[in-house]
C-alpha positions in Angstrom: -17.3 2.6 -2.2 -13.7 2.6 -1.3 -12.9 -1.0 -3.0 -14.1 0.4 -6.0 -12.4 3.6 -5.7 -8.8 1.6 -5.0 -9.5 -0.3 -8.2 -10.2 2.6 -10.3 -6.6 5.0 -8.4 -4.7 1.5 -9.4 -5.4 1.8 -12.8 -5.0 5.2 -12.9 -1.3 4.6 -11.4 -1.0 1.7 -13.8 -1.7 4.3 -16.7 0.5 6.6 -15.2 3.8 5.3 -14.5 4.4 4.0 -17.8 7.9 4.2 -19.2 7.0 7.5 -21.4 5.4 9.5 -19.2 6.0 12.5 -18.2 8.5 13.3 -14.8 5.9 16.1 -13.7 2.8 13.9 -14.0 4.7 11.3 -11.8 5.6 14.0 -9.3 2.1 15.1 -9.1 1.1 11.9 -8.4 3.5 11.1 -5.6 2.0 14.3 -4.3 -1.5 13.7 -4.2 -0.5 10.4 -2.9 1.1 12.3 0.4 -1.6 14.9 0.5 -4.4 12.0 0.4 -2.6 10.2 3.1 -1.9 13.4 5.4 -5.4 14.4 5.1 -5.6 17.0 2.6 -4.9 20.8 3.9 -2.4 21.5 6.8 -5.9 22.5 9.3 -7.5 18.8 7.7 -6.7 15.3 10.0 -5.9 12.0 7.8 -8.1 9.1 9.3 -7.1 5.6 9.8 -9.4 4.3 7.0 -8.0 6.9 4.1 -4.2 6.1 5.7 -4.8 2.6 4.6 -6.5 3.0 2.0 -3.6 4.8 0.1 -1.0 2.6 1.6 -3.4 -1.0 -0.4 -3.4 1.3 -3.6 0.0 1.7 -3.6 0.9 -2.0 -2.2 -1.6 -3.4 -4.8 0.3 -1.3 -7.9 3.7 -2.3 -6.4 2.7 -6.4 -6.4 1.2 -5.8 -10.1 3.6 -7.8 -12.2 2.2 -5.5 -15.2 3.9 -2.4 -13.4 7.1 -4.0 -13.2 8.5 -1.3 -15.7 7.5 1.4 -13.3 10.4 0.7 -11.5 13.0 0.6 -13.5 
């Protein structure tokens, strides 16, 4: 399940951080990104599994030469 779920949060970044976008919407994504990769809520613990799994979503976006612009 989580394979499929990187591919579709990749896309969804890809869509995302396009040139035009909005600064909110980006913001809001970096901070789901943290939230997902703390765990959720302060009480909630992150696991190793969902720790990595954000960190290949956001490695796989960063090596995709089609989000280059993202960047810039």
């Amino acid at each position: 399940m989580l394979p499929d779920c990187q591919k579709i949060l990749i896309k969804t970044l890809s869509l995302i951080f396009q040139p035009d976008t909005d600064v909110q919407c980006k913001s809001n994504v970096k901070e789901f990104l943290e939230t997902l990769h703390s765990g959720g809520d302060d009480d909630q613990v992150s696991t190793e599994a969902l720790k990595e799994f954000v960190y290949h979503v956001i490695k796989a976006f960063a090596n995709d030469r089609e989000n280059e612009e993202a960047y810039l």
